[in-house]
BADOTOR-218691 format. One record per residue (C-alpha): residue in one letter; x, y, z. Coordinates in steps of 0.5 Angstrom, whole numbers. Example, Ala and Ser with C-alpha at 12.3 -4.5 7.8 and 13.67 -1.06 7.14 Angstrom:
2
['A', [25, -9, 16]]
['S', [27, -2, 14]]
% end
This chain:
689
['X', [74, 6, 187]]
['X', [80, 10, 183]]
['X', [85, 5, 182]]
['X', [92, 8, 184]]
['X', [98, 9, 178]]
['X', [93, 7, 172]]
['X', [92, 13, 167]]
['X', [86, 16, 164]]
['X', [88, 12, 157]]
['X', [89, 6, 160]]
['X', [83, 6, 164]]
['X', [79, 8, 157]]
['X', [83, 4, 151]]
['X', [77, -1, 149]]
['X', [73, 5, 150]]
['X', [76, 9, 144]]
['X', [79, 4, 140]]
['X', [71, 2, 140]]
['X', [69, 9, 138]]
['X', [75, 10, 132]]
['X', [72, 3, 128]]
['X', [65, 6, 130]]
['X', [67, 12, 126]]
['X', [70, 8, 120]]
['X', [64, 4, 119]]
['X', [59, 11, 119]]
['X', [64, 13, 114]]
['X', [65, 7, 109]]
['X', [57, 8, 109]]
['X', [57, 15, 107]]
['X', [61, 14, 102]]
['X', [58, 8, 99]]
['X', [51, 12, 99]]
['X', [53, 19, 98]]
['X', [59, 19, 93]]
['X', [61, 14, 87]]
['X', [67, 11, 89]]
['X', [66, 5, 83]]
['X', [64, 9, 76]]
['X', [69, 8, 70]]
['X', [71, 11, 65]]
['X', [69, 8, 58]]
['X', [71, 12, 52]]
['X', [72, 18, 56]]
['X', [66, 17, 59]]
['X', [65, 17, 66]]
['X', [59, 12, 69]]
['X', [56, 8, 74]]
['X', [58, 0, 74]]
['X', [51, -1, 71]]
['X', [51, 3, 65]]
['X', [57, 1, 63]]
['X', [55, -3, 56]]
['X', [51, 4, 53]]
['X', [57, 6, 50]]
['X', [58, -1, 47]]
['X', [51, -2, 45]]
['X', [50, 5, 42]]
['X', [56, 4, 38]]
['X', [54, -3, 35]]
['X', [48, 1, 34]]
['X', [50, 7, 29]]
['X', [54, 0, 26]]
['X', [48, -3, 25]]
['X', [45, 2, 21]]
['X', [50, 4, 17]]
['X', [50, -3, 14]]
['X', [43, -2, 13]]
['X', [43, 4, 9]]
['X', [41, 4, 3]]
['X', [45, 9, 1]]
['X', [52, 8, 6]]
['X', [57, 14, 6]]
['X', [63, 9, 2]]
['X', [69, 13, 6]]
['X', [73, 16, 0]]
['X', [80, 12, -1]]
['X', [86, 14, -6]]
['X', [86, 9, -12]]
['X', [79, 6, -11]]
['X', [76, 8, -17]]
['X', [82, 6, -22]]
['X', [81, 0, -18]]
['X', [73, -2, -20]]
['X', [75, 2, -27]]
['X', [80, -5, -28]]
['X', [74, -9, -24]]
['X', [69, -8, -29]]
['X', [72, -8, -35]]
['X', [76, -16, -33]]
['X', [68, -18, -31]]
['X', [65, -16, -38]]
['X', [71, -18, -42]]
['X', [70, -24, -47]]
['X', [73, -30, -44]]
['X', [72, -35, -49]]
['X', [75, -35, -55]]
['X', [69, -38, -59]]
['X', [65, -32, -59]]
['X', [59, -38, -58]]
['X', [59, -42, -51]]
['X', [55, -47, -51]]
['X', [50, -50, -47]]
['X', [51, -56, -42]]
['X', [45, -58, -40]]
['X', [38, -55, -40]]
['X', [38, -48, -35]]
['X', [34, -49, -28]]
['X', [27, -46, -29]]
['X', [27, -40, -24]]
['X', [20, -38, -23]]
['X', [22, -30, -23]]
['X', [15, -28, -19]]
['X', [19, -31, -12]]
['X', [24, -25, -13]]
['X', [19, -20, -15]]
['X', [13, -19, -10]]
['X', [8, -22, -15]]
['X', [8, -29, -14]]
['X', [0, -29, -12]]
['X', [-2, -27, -20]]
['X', [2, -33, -22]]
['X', [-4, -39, -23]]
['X', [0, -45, -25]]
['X', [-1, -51, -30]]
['X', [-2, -57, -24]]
['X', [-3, -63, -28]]
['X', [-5, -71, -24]]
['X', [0, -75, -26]]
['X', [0, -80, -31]]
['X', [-3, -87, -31]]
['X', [1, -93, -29]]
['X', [2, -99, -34]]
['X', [-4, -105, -35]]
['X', [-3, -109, -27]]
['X', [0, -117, -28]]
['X', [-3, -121, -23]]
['X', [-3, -127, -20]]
['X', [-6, -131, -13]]
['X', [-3, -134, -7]]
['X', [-3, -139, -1]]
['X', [1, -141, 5]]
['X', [1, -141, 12]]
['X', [2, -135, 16]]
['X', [7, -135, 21]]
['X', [4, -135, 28]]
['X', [9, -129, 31]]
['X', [5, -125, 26]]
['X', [-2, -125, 29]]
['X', [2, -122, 36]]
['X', [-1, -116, 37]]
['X', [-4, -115, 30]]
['X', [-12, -116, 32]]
['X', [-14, -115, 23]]
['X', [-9, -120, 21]]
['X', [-13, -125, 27]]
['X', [-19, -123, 25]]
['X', [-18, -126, 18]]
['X', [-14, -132, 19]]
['X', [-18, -136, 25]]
['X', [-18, -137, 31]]
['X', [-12, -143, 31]]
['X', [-7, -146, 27]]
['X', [-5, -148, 22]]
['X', [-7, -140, 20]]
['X', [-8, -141, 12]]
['X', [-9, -134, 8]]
['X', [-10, -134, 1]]
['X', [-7, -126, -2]]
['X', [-6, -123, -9]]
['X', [0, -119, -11]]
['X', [-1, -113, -17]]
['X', [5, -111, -21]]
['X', [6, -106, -25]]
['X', [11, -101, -29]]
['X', [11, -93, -28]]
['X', [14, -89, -33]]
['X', [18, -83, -29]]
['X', [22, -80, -35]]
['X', [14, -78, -38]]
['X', [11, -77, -31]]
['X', [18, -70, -32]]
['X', [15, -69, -39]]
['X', [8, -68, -37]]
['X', [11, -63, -32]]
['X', [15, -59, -35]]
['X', [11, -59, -42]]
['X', [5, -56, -38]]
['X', [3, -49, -38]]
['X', [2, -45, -44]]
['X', [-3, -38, -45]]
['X', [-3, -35, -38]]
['X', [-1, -41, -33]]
['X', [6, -43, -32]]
['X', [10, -50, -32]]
['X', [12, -50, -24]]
['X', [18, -48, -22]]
['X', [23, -55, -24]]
['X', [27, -54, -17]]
['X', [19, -56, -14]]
['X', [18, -62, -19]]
['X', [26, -64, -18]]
['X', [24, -68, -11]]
['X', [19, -71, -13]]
['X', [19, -79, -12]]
['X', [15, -85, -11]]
['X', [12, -87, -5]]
['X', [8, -93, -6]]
['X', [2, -96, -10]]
['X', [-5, -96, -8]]
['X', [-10, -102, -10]]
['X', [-16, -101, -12]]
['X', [-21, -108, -13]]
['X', [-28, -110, -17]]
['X', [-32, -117, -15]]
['X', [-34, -121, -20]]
['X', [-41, -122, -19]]
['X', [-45, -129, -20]]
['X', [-49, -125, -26]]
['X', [-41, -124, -29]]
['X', [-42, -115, -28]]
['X', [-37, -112, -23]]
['X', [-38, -109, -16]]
['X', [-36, -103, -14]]
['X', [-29, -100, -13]]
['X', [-26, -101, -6]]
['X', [-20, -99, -4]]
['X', [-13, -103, -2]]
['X', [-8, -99, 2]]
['X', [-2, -104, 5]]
['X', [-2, -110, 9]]
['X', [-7, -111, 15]]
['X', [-3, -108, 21]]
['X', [2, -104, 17]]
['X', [1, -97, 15]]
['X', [3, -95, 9]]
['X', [8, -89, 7]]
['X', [2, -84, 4]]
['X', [-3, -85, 9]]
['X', [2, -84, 15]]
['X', [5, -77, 10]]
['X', [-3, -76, 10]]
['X', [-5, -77, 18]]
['X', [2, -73, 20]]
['X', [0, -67, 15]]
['X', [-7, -67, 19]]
['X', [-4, -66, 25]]
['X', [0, -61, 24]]
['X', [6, -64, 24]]
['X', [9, -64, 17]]
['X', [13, -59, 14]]
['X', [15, -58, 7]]
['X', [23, -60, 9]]
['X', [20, -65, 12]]
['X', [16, -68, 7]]
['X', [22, -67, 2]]
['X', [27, -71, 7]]
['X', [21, -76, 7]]
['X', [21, -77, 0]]
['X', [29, -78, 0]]
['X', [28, -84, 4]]
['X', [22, -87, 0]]
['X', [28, -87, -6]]
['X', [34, -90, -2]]
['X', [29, -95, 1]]
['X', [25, -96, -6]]
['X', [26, -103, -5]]
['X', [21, -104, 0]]
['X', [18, -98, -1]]
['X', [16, -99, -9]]
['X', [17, -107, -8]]
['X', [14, -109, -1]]
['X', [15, -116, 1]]
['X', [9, -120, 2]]
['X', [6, -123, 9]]
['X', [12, -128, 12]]
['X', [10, -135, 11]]
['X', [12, -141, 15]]
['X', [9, -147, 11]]
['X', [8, -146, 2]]
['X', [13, -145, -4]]
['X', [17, -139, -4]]
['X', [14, -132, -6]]
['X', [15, -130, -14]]
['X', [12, -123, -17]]
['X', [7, -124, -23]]
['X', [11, -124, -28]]
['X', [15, -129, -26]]
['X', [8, -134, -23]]
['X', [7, -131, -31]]
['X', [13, -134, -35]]
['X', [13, -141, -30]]
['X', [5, -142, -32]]
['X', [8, -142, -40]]
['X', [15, -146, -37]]
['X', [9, -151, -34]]
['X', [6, -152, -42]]
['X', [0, -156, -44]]
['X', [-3, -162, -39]]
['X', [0, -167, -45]]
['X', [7, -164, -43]]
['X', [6, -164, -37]]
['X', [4, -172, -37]]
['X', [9, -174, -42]]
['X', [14, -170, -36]]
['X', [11, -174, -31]]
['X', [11, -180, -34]]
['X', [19, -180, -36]]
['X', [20, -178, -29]]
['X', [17, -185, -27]]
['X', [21, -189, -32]]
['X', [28, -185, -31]]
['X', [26, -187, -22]]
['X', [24, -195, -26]]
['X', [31, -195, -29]]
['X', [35, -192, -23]]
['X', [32, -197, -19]]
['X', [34, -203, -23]]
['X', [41, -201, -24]]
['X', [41, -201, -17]]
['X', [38, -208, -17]]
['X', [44, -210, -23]]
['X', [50, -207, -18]]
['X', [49, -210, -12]]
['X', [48, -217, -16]]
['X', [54, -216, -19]]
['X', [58, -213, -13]]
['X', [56, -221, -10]]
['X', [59, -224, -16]]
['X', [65, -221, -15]]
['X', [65, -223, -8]]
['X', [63, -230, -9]]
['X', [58, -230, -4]]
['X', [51, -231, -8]]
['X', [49, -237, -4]]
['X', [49, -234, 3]]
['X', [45, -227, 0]]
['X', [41, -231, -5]]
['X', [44, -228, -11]]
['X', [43, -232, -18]]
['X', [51, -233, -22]]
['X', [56, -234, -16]]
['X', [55, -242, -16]]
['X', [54, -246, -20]]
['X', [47, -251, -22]]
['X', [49, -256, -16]]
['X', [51, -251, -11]]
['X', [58, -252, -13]]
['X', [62, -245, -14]]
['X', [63, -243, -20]]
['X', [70, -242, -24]]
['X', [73, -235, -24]]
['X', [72, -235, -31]]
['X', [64, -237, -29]]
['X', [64, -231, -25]]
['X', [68, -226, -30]]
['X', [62, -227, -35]]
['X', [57, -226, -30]]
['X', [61, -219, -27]]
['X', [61, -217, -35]]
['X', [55, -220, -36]]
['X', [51, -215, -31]]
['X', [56, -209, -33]]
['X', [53, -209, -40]]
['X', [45, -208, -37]]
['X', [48, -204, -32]]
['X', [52, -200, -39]]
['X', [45, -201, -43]]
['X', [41, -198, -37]]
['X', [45, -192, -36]]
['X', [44, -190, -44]]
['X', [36, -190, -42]]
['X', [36, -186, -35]]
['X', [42, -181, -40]]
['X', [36, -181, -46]]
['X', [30, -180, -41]]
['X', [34, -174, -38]]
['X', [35, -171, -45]]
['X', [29, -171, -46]]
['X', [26, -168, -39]]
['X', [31, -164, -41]]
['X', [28, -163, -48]]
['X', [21, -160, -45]]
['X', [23, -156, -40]]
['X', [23, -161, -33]]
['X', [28, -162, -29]]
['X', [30, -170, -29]]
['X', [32, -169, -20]]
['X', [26, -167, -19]]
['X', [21, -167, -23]]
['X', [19, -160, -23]]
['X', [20, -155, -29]]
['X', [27, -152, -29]]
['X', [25, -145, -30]]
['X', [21, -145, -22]]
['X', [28, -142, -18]]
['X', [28, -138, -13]]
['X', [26, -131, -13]]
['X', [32, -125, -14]]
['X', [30, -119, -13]]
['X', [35, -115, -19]]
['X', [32, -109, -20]]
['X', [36, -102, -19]]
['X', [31, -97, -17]]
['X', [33, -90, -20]]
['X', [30, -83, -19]]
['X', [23, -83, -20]]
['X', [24, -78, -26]]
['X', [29, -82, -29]]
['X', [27, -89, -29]]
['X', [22, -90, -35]]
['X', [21, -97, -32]]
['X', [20, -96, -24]]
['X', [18, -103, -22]]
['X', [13, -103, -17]]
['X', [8, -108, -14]]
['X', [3, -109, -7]]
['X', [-1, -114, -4]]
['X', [-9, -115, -2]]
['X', [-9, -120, 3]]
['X', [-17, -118, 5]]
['X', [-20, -122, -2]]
['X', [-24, -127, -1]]
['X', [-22, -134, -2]]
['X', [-25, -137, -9]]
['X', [-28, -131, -11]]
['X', [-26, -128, -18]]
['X', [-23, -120, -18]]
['X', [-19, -114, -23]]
['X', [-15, -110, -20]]
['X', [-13, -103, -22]]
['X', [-7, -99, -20]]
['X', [-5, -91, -18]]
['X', [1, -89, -16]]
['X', [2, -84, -9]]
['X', [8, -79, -11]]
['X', [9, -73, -5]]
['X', [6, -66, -8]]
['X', [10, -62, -11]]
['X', [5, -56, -9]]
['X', [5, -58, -1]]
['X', [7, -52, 4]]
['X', [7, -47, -1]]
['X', [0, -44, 0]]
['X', [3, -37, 1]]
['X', [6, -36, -7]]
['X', [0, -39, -9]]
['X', [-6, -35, -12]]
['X', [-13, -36, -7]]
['X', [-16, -41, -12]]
['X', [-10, -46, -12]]
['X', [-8, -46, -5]]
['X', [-13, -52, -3]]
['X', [-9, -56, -8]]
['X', [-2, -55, -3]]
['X', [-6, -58, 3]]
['X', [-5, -65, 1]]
['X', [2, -68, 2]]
['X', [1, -74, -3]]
['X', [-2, -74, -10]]
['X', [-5, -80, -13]]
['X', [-3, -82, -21]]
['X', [-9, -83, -26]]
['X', [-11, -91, -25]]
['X', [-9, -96, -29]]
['X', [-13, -100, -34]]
['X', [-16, -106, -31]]
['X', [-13, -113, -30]]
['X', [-15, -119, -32]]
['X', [-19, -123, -28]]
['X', [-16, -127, -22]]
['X', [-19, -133, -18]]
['X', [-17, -132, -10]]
['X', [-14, -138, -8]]
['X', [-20, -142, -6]]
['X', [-20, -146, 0]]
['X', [-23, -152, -4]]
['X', [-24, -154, -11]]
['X', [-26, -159, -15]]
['X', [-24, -161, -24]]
['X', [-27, -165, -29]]
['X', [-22, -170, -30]]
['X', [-27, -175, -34]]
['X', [-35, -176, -35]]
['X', [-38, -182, -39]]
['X', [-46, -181, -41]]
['X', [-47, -189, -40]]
['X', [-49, -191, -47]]
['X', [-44, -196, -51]]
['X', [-41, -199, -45]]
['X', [-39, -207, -46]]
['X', [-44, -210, -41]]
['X', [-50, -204, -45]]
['X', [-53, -197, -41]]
['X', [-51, -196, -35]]
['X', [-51, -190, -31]]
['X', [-47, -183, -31]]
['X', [-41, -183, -29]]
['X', [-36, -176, -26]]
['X', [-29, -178, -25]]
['X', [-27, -170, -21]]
['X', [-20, -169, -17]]
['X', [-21, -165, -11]]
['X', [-17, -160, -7]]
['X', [-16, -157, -1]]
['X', [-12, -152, 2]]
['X', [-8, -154, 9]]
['X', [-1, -152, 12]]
['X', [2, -150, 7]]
['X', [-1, -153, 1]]
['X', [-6, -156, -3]]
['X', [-8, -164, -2]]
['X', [-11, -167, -7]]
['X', [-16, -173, -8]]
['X', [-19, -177, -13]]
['X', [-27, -179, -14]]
['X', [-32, -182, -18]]
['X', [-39, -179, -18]]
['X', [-46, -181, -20]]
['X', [-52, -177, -22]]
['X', [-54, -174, -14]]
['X', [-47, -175, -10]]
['X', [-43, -170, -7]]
['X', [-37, -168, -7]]
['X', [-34, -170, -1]]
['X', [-27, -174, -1]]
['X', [-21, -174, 5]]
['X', [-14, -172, 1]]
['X', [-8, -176, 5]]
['X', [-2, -172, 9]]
['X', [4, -173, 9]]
['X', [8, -176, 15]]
['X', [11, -174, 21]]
['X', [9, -166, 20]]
['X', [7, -163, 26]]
['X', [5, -155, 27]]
['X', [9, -149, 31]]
['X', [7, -148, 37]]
['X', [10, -140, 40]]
['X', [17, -140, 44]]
['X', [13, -137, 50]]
['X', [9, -144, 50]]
['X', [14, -149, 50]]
['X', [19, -145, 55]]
['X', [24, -142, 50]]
['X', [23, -135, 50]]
['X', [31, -134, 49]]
['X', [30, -136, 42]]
['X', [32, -131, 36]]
['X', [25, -127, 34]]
['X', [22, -129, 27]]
['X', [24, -124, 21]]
['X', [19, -118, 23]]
['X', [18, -119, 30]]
['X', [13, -123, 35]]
['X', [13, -129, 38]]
['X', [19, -134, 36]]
['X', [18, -142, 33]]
['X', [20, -147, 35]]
['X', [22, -152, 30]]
['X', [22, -146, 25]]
['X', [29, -143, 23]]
['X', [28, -135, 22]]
['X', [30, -132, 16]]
['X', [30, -139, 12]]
['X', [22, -140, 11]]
['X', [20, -146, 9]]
['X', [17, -151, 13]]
['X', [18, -152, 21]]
['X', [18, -160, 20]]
['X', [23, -159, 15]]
['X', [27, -156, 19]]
['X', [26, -157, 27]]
['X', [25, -162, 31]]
['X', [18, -167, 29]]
['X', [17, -169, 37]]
['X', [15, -161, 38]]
['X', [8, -158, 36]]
['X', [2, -161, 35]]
['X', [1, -167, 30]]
['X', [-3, -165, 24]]
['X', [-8, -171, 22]]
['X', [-7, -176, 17]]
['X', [-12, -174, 13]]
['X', [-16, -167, 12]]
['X', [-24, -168, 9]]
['X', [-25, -164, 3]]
['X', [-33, -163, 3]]
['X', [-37, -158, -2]]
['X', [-44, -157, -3]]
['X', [-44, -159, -10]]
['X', [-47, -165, -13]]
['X', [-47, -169, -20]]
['X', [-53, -169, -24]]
['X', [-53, -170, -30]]
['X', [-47, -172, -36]]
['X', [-48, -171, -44]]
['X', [-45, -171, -50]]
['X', [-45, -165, -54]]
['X', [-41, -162, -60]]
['X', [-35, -158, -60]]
['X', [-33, -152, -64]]
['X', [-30, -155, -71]]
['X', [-27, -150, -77]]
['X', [-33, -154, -80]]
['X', [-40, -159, -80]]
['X', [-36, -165, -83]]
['X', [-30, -163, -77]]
['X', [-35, -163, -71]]
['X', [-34, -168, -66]]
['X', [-37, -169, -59]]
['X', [-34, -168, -52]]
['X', [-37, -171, -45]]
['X', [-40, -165, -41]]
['X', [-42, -166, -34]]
['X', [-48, -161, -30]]
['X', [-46, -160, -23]]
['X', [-51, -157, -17]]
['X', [-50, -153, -12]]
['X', [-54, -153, -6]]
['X', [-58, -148, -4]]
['X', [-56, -143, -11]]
['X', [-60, -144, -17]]
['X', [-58, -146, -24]]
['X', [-53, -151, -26]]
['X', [-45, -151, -27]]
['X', [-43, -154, -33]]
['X', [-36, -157, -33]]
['X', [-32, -159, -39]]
['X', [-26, -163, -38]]
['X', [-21, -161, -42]]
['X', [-23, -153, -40]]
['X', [-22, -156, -33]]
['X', [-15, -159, -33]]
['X', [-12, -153, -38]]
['X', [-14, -148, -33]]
['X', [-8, -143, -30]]
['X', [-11, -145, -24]]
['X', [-13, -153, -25]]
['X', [-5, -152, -27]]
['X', [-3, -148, -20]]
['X', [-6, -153, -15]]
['X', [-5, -159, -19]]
['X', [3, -157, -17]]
['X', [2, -155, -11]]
['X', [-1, -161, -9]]
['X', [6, -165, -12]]
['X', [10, -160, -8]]
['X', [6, -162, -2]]
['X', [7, -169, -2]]
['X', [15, -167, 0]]
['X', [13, -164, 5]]
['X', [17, -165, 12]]
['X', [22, -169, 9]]
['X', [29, -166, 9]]
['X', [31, -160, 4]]
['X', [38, -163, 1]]
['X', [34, -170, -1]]
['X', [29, -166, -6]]
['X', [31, -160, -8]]
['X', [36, -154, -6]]
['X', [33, -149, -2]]
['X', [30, -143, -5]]
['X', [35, -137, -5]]
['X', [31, -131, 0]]
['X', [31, -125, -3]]
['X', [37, -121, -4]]
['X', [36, -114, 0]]
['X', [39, -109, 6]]
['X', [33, -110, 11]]
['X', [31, -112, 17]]
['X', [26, -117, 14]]
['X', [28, -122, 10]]
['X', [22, -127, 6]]
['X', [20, -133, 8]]
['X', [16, -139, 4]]
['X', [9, -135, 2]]
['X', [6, -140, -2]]
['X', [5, -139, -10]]
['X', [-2, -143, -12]]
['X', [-6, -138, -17]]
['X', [-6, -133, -23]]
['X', [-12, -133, -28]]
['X', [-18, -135, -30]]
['X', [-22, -141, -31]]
['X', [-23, -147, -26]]
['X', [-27, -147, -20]]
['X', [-27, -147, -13]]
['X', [-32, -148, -7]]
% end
């Protein structure tokens, strides 16, 4: 139906205005597809949006290779060759006055092979770096701290399966002569091979020591060699350097840095300190064990030392004794506390003046006293003994005072190690090398073909050193000829052999000593005391106290234990806590006496010779007989080291302030400070079972 008075453009309006946007569209599409609305110009080119970087990228192009060339178009510019002309001639004028400069130093050694291409004809002078000095060695004992057996099944293995985990270890020192090592770098070569290049020695740096060991076998030859590389649980320096290379993950910037690290860490790299001990005298290097073993002297010195130790403590008491009467005499009151010179003969007080003598009385033997205790300090004094303690004064706590150089510049690097894998009682002689990174490592390409297995290895091993003196590992169990007596000459007539021994034993900490007296047949068995109240650690995690701090390298922590001071945890912990050590510990070894005789000693002439008592042991189940001397015994290193350990051990677990200051650890940067580890040998001579 038609509408009346609406026009045809009002009737069709959305209709036209849908076709008029229909047509935009078709057109914004055409000229999307069919024309290029987005080009731009660029450096009067006109392109499309994509490539509108070629301009740029050509022109970074023609840059680039105009640098390149060998031979550049130098654009031409007013004034420039008066320039150069004025440059050259300021370059090559004399700028001294002396016609003579003189050298400061010795100029770098450039290899010029590097720089022209024929680095693969050069064949270097590649030398094994020379000995370290003659090894000093001294053996140890003490009691592990139980913290350490954490994780660490090698160190498990070796001390047992329970507390108290003794160990005997020994320590090798040494020196290294650095400045000689650079001498005999820079001195090789000569004919068609080259010193290498200084810039590849200039790093090198010492990376630790290895150990190398004999046994002494029961016919006196020696075993063969075996190798020691660091603690049990710990790897060394080199043999990390060593598995990282075969793995592939070791660069040639790496093992310099590496390098750089093991001198700005030389005091634990060069100077490892040993197993942290909770029981035994404090750690002390070879040489120092060295220089008390000569502080200590003969046995005689020894004795008279100990014998005015006794009296000095004999007069201190019986000052004591005169004090205490005097300090009654003046108070008067000598009959209510029994004292002698406050009353008189009947029960009477006595006169003032009557007590005045007796106070002055007293005062001139307290006087007289006091010269004899100052006398026998004098004299204690005298042969190197502390009169307080009784110990030799040169035995003080261990400093470590050394201040390491650069390898190449120290001609006396101080180094030592540790083998804690020796077995207890057996002799052995150590030898030692020096580990240095390899100067040749990772520079196979401008090595000739026959050199390049020599760049394979990150560490290179020194020449050994001479052999050691023979030490004696501290042994479990020992025993020394004190006395003997043939039998003959005696008051009552002949009466049987007689072997009076000292025998030790090894536990928690220290050595127990005990006395005994043997006829031809007896074997060696006695029971050494122990101190009171000493009781073992026992781990935090067992006693519910998980939150105290950690020992010093890591593990469990103690109780009753001061981490970082060492020493003993009876002396510093509480005594109700851990396990009660015995009273006694049995000291049995399958030895016994058969036999004591007198036989001549070694004189200048006939008419000089004396006789000696000799005794003749056996041991069960071994053939032969050990033949013991007393005076040999008892002036050996290691008769003198027990025998001192011995002493100290008397002391152990009562408080540190009343015998003697405590020993001083040593002083480093580390994260690792020592505790006690005890000193018990060194040496040859002795025995052990």
């Amino acid at each position: 139906m038609k509408l009346k008075g609406v026009g045809f453009f009002e009737a069709h309006i959305e209709k036209l205005l849908l076709g008029l946007m229909v047509a935009v569209a078709a057109g914004v599409v055409v000229l999307q597809f069919a024309g290029s609305p987005n080009d731009v110009t660029v450096r009067g080119q006109t392109l499309p949006p994509a490539r509108a970087y070629d301009p740029v990228e050509q022109r970074a192009q023609q840059i680039d290779a105009q640098m390149s060339a060998a031979d550049p178009d130098i654009p031409v510019v007013e004034g420039r060759d008066q320039s150069l002309a004025g440059l050259e001639e300021s370059v090559r004028r004399q700028v001294s006055v002396s016609p003579r400069i003189i050298a400061f130093g010795q100029p770098a050694e450039i290899d010029d092979a590097l720089f022209t291409g024929q680095a693969e004809d050069v064949e270097y002078a590649v030398i094994t770096p020379p000995a370290p000095s003659s090894p000093v060695v001294a053996s140890y004992a003490g009691t592990l701290d139980p913290g350490l057996l954490v994780d660490n099944d090698e160190l498990a293995a070796i001390v047992g399966p329970s507390q108290p985990y003794d160990i005997a270890m020994v320590s090798v020192q040494t020196t290294y002569n650095g400045v000689a090592l650079q001498e005999a770098y820079r001195g090789a070569g000569g004919g068609d091979r080259r010193a290498l290049p200084f810039n590849w020695v200039n790093g090198i740096e010492a990376l630790g020591l290895q150990l190398e060991r004999q046994r002494q076998m029961p016919d006196g030859s020696w075993g063969q060699v075996e190798v020691i590389n660091g603690l049990p649980g710990e790897e060394p320096l080199p043999v990390t350097l060593q598995a990282d290379a075969a793995a592939d993950a070791l660069g040639r910037d790496q093992l310099a840095s590496d390098a750089r690290f093991a001198f700005e860490a030389a005091a634990d790299v060069r100077r490892p300190l040993p197993l942290p001990m909770i029981a035994g005298p404090q750690w002390k290097p070879p040489t120092a064990v060295r220089e008390e073993l000569a502080a200590l002297g003969s046995v005689d010195k020894q004795q008279e030392a100990q014998r005015k130790f006794q009296q000095l403590a004999n007069e201190q008491r019986r000052r004591e004794t005169f004090v205490e009467q005097q300090e009654e005499a003046r108070r008067g009151d000598g009959d209510d506390r029994g004292g002698r010179g406050a009353r008189g003969p009947g029960g009477d007080p006595q006169e003032p003046e009557t007590e005045n003598r007796r106070v002055q009385t007293l005062q001139r033997q307290i006087d007289e006293i006091d010269r004899r205790i100052a006398r026998l300090e004098a004299e204690m004094l005298e042969l190197g003994y502390d009169p307080q303690t009784g110990q030799p004064t040169e035995t003080t706590g261990f400093v470590d005072e050394v201040v390491d150089q650069r390898l190449l510049e120290d001609g006396d690097a101080s180094l030592w190690a540790h083998d804690v894998t020796a077995q207890p009682g057996a002799t052995y002689r150590y030898r030692t090398r020096l580990a240095i990174n390899n100067p040749l490592y990772g520079r196979e390409p401008v090595l000739i073909e026959s050199q390049r297995p020599l760049a394979a290895s990150p560490v290179v091993y020194s020449e050994p050193s001479p052999w050691s003196e023979p030490v004696v590992v501290a042994p479990r169990q020992a025993f020394f000829l004190t006395s003997a007596s043939d039998g003959r000459g005696g008051a009552l007539g002949p009466s049987e052999p007689t072997a009076s021994i000292e025998v030790f034993t090894f536990y928690y900490g220290y050595y127990r000593r005990a006395t005994l007296t043997l006829r031809p047949g007896d074997l060696v068995f006695a029971e050494a005391d122990m101190p009171d109240d000493l009781r073992l650690p026992v781990l935090a995690e067992a006693a519910g106290q998980a939150d105290q701090v950690p020992p010093d390298r890591g593990g469990a922590p103690l109780v009753g234990a001061q981490p970082g001071r060492g020493g003993d945890p009876a002396d510093q912990g509480d005594a109700g806590q851990g396990e009660p050590v015995p009273d006694e510990v049995p000291v049995a070894i399958d030895v016994y006496l058969v036999d004591v005789t007198f036989e001549p000693t070694q004189a200048e002439g006939p008419a000089d010779r004396t006789t000696q008592p000799v005794a003749y042991f056996s041991r069960v189940g071994m053939p032969g007989l050990e033949r013991r001397v007393a005076t040999t015994d008892r002036l050996s290193d290691l008769y003198q080291m027990l025998s001192r350990s011995a002493d100290e051990g008397r002391d152990q677990g009562q408080a540190r302030a009343a015998l003697e200051g405590p020993a001083q650890p040593r002083e480093r940067e580390r994260e690792r400070t020592p505790t006690e580890g005890g000193l018990i040998g060194g040496g040859k001579g002795g025995g052990g079972g």
